[in-house]
C-alpha positions as CSV (number, residue, x, y, z in Angstrom):
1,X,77.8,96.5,56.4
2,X,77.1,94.8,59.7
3,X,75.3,91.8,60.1
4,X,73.5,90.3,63.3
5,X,73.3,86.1,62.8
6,X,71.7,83.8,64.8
7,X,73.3,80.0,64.3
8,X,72.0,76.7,65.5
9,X,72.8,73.6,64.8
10,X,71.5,72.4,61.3
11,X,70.3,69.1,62.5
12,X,68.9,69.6,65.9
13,X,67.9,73.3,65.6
14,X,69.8,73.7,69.0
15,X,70.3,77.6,69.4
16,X,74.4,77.7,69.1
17,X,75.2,81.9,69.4
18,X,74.5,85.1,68.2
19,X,77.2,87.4,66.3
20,X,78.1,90.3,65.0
21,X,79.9,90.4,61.4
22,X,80.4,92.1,59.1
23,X,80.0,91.3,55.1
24,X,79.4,93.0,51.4
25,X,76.4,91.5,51.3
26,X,73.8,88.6,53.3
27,X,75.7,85.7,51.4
28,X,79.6,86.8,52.7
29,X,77.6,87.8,56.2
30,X,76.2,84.2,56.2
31,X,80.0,82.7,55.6
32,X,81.4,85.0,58.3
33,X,79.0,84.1,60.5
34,X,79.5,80.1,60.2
35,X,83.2,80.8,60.3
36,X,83.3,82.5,63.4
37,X,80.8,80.2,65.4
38,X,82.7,77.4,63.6
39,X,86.0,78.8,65.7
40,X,84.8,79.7,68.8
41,X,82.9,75.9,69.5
42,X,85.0,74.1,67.9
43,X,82.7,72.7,66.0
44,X,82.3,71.7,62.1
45,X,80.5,74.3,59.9
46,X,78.6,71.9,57.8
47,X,76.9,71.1,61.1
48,X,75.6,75.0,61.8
49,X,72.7,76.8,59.8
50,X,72.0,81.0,60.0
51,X,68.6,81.0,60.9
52,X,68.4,84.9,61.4
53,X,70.5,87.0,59.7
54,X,69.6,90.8,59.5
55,X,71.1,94.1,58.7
56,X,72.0,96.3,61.7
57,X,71.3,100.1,61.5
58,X,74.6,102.6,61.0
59,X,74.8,104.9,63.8
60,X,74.7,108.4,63.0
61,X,77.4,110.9,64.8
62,X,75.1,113.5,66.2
63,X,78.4,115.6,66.0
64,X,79.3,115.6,62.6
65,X,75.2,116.0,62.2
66,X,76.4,119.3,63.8
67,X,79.4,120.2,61.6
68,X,77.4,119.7,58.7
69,X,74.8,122.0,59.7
70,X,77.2,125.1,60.0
């Protein structure tokens, strides 16, 4: 499933990035979210909280909608 986080810094509550990741489930989507912020600034992830973290919506193929249909 696909995940969009929102991280900041845990102590200052500084807005740090938003990302797209993907996980089983909130908990691994929370880890691969720290993780990936944690790489791209370089910086520790002890230091870096998810304060949003919410399920994206799968996107339908209209054409296999179609296939299905006939």
């Amino acid at each position: 499933m696909s995940y969009q986080a929102s991280i900041h810094h845990l102590t200052t509550g500084r807005f740090l990035m938003e990302c797209l990741v993907e996980g089983r489930d909130l908990r691994e989507a929370e880890n691969a979210a720290i993780a990936s912020a944690a790489r791209k600034s370089r910086a520790l992830p002890r230091e870096m909280d998810v304060r949003h973290l919410h399920q994206c919506m799968e996107r339908r193929n209209p054409n296999a909608d179609e296939h299905l249909a006939a």
